[in-house]
N, C-alpha and C positions, 0 to 999 in steps of 0.2 A: 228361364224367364224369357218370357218373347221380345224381340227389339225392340216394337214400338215402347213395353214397359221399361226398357231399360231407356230408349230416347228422353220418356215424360221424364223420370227418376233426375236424370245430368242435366236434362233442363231447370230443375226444380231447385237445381243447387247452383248453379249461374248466374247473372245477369240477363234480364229478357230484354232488357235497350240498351241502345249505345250511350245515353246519358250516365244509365248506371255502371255501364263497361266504363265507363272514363272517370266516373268516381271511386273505381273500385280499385283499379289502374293510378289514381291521382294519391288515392291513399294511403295504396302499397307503397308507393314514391318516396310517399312522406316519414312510412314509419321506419323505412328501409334507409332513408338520412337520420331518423332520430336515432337506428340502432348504430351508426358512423357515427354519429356524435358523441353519443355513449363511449364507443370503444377508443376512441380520440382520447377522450378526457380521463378515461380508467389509464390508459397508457401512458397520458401525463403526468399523471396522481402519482401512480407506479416508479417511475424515471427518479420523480423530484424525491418523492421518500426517500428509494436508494440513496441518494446525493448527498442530502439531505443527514441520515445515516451515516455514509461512509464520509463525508465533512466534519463533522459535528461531533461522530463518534470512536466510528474506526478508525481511521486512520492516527488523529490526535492521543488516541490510544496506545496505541503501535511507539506513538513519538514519545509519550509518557514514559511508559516500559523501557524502550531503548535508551531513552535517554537516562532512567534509573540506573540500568543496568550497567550503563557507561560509569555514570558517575559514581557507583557504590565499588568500582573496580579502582578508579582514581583515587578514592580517599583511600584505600587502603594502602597503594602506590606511594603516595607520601606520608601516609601515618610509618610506612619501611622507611623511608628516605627521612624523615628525621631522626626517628633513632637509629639509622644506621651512622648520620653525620655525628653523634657522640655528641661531646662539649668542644669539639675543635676551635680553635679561635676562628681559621682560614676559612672555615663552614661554616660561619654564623649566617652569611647574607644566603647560603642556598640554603640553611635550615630554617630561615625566617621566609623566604621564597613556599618553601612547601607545605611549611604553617600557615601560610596565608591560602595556598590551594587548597589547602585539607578544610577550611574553613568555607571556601567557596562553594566546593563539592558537598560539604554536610549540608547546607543552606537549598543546593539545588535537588539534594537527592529529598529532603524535606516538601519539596513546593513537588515533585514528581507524585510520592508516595500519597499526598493530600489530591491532588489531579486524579489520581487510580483509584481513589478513596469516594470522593465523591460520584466519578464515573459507573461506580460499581453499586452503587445504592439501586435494590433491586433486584442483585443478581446474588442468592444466598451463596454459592460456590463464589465467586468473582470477591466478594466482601474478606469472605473469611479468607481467601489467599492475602490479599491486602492488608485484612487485620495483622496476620501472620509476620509477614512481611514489614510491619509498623514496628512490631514488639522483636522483631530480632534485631530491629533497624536502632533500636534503645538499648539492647542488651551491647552491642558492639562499639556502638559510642562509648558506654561507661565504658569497656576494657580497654577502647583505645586511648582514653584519659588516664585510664590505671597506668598503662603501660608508659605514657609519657613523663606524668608524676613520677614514675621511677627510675626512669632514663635520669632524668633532671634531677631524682637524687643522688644517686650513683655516680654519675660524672663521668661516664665510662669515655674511652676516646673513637676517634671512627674506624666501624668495622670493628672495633671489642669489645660489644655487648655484653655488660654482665648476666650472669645467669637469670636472678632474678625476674630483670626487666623482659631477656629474652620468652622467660616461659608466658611472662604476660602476652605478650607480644603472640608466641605461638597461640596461645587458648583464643587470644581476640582474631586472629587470621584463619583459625581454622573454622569459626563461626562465617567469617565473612565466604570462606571458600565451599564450606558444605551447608547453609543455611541461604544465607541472605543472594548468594550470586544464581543458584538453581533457582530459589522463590522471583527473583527478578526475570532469570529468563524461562521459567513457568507463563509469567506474565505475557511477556512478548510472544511467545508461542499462540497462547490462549486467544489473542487479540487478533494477534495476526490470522488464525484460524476463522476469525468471528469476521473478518474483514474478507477472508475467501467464501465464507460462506453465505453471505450477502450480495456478491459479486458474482456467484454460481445460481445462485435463487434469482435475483434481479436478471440475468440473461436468460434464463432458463423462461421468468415470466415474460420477457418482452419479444422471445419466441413465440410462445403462445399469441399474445398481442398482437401480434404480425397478423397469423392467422383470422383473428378475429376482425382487425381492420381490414383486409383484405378481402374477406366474406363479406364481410358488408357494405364492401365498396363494390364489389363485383354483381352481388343483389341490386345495389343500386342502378348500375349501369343498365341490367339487364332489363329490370322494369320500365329506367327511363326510354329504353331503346325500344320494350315492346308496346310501350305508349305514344312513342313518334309512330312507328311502322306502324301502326291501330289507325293513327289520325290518318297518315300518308293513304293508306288504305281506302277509309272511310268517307274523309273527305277529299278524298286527290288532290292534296297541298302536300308540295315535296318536302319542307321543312318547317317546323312550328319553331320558331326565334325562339321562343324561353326555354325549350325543351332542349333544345339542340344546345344552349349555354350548361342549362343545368348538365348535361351530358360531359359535355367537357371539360367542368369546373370539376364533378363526383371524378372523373379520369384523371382530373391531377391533383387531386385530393389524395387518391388511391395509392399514385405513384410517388409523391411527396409524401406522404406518411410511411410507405416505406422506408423511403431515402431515409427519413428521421429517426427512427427505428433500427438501421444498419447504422446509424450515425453514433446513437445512444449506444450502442453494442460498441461499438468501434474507440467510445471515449473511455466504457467505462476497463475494456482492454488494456487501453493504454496506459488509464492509470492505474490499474493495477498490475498488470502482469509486465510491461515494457515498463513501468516507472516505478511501483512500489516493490516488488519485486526483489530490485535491486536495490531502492534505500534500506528494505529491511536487512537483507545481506550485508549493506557495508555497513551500517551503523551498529549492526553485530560485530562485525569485525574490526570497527575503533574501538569497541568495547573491548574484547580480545585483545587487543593492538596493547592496550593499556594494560591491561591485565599482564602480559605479557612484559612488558617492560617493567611491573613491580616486581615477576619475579624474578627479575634482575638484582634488583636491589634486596629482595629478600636472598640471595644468593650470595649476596657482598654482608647482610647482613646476619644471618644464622647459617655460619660456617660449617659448625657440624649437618646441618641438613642441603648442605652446598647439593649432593649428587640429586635429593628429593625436588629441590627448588630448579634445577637445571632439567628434571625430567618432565617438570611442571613448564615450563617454557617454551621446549620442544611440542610437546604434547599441542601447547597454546601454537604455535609455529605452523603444525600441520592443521591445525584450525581456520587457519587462516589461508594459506596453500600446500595443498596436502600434494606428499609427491610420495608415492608407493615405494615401499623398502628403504627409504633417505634414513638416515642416523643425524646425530645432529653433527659429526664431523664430516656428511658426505655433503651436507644439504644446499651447502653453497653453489657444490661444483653440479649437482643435479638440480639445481634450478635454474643453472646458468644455461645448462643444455636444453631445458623445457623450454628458456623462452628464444634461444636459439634456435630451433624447433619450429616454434611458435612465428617469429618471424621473417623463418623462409616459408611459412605455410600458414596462416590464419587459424584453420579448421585442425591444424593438427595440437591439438592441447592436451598436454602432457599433466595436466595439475588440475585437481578438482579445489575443496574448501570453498571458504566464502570469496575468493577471488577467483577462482575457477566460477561460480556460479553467476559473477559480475561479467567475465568472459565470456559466458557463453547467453547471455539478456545485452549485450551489446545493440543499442537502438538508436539514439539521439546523438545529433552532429557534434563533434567535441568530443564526446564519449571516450572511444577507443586509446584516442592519443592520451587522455587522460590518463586510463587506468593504463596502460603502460608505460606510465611515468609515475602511476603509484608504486608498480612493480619493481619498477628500477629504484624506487628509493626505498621500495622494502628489503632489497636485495643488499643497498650499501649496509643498513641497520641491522641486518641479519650479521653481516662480515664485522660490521664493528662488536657485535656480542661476542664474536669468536678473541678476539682482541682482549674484551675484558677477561674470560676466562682464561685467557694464555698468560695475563698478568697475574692471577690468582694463583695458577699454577707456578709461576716462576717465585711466589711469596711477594709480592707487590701487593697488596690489599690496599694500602693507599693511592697508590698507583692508579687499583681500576675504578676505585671511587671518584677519585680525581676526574677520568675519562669518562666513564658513565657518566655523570652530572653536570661534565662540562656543554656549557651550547657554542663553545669556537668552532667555528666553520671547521668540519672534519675530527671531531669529535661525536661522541655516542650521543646525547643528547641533541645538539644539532643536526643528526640524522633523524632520529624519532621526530624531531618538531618538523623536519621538511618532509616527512613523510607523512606524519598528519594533515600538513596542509593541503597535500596532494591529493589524501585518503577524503579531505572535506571538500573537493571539490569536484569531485564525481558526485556523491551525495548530492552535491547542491545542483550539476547539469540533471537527476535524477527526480529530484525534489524537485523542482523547477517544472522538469517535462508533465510531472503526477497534478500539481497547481494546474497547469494549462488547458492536459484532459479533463480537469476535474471542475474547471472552472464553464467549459466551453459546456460538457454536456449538462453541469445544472445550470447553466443559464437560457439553454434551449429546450430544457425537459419540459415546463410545463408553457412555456410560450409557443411554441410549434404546434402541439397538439391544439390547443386553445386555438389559435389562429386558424387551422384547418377546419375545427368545430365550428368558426363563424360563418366558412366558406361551405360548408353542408346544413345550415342552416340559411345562407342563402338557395342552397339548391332545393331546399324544400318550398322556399318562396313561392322561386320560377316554375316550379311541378304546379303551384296552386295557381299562378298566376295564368300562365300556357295554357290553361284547358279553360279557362273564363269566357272566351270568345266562343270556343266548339259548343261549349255548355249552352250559350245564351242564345245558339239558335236551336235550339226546342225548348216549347211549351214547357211551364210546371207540370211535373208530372207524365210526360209527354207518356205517350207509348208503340213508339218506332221501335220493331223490331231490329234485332243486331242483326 
C-alpha cells in the first residue's frame, strides 16, 4: 500500500484538532479514574465481606466447636468423679461440687450444639454432622443418668464400683469417647478448614486487586501526564494547575491503595495465622487437658481397666507434648530435658503436639513467658499423676482419690486448676492479638477504599476542569490542525 494511503488511513482514525486531541485525552482521564474507582470499591467490597465472613462466621464457629469439644470431655470428667466418689460421707461436698459442674457443662455443651445448629443451616453436610452430634449428645445423657441412678442405688463406697453401675458407666464412656468426642472434633477441623479457606481465597483475591488498582492507577498517571506534556507542548505553558494536582493526587491514590491492600493482607495474617492459629491449638489442648485428667479418674474408678485408662492418658499426654520414644515412666525425666534444652537454646525444640505448635507461632509480647509457665505447671501435673498411680500401686485407692481431688496447694487438683489457668491465658494474650487484627482491618476495609474513590473522583474533576480555559480558546467547532 503506498505511504501517502497508509498517512490518509492513521489520519482518519485520529484527531485532526487540537480541541479534539484534548477531548479525547480529557476523556481518557476520566474513564481511566472511573476504572480506579471501580477497583477501589470492588477491593473494599472484597476486604469487608472476608471480615465480615470470618467475624460473624468463622471464627465464632471455631469458638463453638471448641468450645463443645471442651465441654462434652468435662462432663464426662465428673459424670467419673461422682461415681467414683461412691456414697462416702467425707465426699459428699466434692461429689455435690462435680454434680454441680456436670450440670454447667450439659447446659453449655446444649447452648454450643444449638450455636452449630443454626450456623449450619444451608450447609447439607455441616447440618447432618450437627444433627449427628445432637442425637448422640441425648443418647449419653440418658446413660449417664442411668449410671448415676445406679451408683445412688447400690451405695457402693469410693473407688468400689459395683459392677452393675460400672458397666453403665463403661457403655455411656465409650459412646462419649468413640461417638460424641470425634463428631465434636470433626467439627472443629471442618470450621477451622472453612476459616483457612477464606483467608487463602480473600489473599489470593486482594492479590489480584493490587494488580488491578495499580493498572489503573498507572493508566491514570500516564494519560494525565500526556495531557500536561500535550498542553506544555502546544501551548508553551510549563504547567496547567489542575492537571498537575490531578497528577499527584492519582500518585497517592496509587501509593495509598497499595499500602491498604498490604495492610489488609497483613491484618488478615495476623489474625489468622499469628493469632488463630494458636487459639485453635490451645483450646484443643484444654480440651485434651480435661480429657486427660478424666482419665484419671476413670482410672481410680474402673480398676480392672486401670492399664486401658492409663494408656488412654499417656496417649492424651503426647497430645498435648509429644516427646518421641517417652513411656509414661520416662516422660517426666524427657520433658525435663526438652525444656532444658529449650532454654539454653530457644530454637532447639525437642517436643512437637499442641504445645510444640504454640512454640513454634510464638508472636505477641507476653506470649513466650506465658506458655512457659504453662509448661512448667504442666510438668508439676504430669509428676503428680505419677503420685497417684504409685498410691494405686501401693493399694492406697483412697489415698489417690483423696490427692487427685484434692485442690490444697500441692495437691493433684490444684495443679490441673493452676495449670488451666496458665493454659487460659495464653488463649486470651492469642485471642486478644486475633480481636485487634480483626478489628483493625474490618474497620478500614471498606472506609479506605471509599475514601480513595472520593479522591479519584476528584481527579476526574480537575482533568474536566484543567482543559476548560485551553478549550475556550477555539472557536465551536474550530478547525486548527494538530
Amino acid at each position: 500500500m503506498p505511504r501517502r494511503r497508509l498517512k490518509q488511513l492513521w489520519r482518519g482514525r485520529l484527531p485532526s484538532t487540537v480541541p479534539k486531541w484534548l477531548k479525547l485525552l480529557r476523556g481518557a482521564s476520566i474513564s481511566a479514574s472511573a476504572l480506579l474507582i471501580a477497583a477501589l470499591v470492588v477491593t473494599g467490597v472484597l476486604a469487608n465481606s472476608a471480615w465480615s465472613d470470618i467475624r460473624n462466621h468463622s471464627a465464632p464457629q471455631i469458638t463453638s466447636a471448641t468450645g463443645l469439644y471442651f465441654t462434652l470431655n468435662d462432663m464426662d470428667a465428673q459424670l467419673a468423679n461422682q461415681l467414683m466418689f461412691g456414697t462416702n460421707k467425707d465426699l459428699a461436698d466434692d461429689r455435690s461440687t462435680a454434680a454441680k459442674i456436670y450440670g454447667e457443662r450439659r447446659s453449655q455443651a446444649g447452648v454450643y450444639l444449638r450455636d452449630l445448629s443454626i450456623s449450619a443451616q444451608g450447609d447439607p453436610v455441616a447440618a447432618a454432622s450437627v444433627a449427628k452430634a445432637i442425637a448422640d449428645f441425648g443418647a449419653y445423657e440418658e446413660g449417664a443418668s442411668h449410671a448415676l441412678l445406679l451408683s445412688k442405688q447400690n451405695a457402693h463406697a469410693a473407688g468400689r464400683t459395683d459392677a452393675e453401675t460400672l458397666a453403665a458407666y463403661r457403655s455411656t464412656t465409650e459412646l462419649m469417647r468413640t461417638q460424641l468426642l470425634p463428631e465434636a472434633d470433626q467439627l472443629v477441623t471442618a470450621n477451622d478448614v472453612a476459616f483457612d479457606t477464606t483467608y487463602d481465597e480473600t489473599t489470593a483475591h486482594l492479590s489480584s486487586a493490587r494488580v488491578a488498582v495499580l493498572s489503573a492507577g498507572v493508566l491514570l498517571l500516564v494519560l494525565l501526564g500526556a495531557l500536561q506534556l500535550f498542553l506544555t507542548l502546544r501551548f508553551r505553558r510549563l504547567v496547567n494547575p489542575a492537571l498537575a494536582a490531578a497528577f499527584l493526587i492519582a500518585l497517592g491514590v496509587s501509593i495509598t491503595a497499595n499500602a491498604q491492600i498490604s495492610d489488609q493482607q497483613e491484618y488478615l495474617f495476623g489474625a489468622r495465622h499469628n493469632a488463630y492459629d494458636s487459639v485453635v491449638a490451645l483450646t484443643r489442648a484444654r480440651a485434651v487437658l480435661y480429657d486427660a485428667n478424666a482419665d484419671e479418674s476413670r482410672y481410680l474408678l474402673d480398676q480392672p481397666r486401670a492399664a486401658e485408662h492409663e494408656q488412654h492418658f499417656f496417649d492424651k499426654t503426647q497430645q498435648l507434648m509429644n516427646l518421641p520414644g517417652a513411656t509414661i515412666g520416662t516422660y517426666d525425666a524427657r520433658a525435663d530435658a526438652a525444656m532444658k534444652a529449650y532454654r539454653a537454646k530457644q530454637e532447639d525444640l525437642r517436643f512437637t503436639g499442641f504445645f510444640g505448635d504454640e512454640f513454634r507461632n510464638i508472636t505477641f509480647v507476653g506470649e513466650r513467658e506465658q506458655a512457659e509457665k504453662t509448661v512448667a505447671a504442666y510438668q508439676v501435673y504430669q509428676k503428680d499423676d505419677r503420685r497417684i498411680r504409685a498410691l494405686v500401686a501401693a493399694g492406697d485407692v483412697t489415698g489417690a482419690i483423696a490427692f487427685c481431688v484434692s485442690y490444697a496447694p500441692g495437691d493433684s487438683n490444684w495443679a490441673f486448676t493452676e495449670l488451666d489457668k496458665s493454659l487460659q491465658k495464653v488463649i486470651t494474650i492469642n485471642t486478644d492479638a486475633y480481636e485487634e487484627s480483626a478489628s483493625s482491618g474490618d474497620s478500614s476495609a471498606l472506609s479506605g477504599p471509599l475514601g480513595l474513590s472520593g479522591a479519584a473522583v476528584v481527579i476526574a474533576v480537575l482533568a474536566f476542569i484543567g482543559l476548560r480555559r485551553p478549550l475556550a480558546e477555539f472557536p465551536p467547532y474550530g478547525r486548527e490542525r494538530a
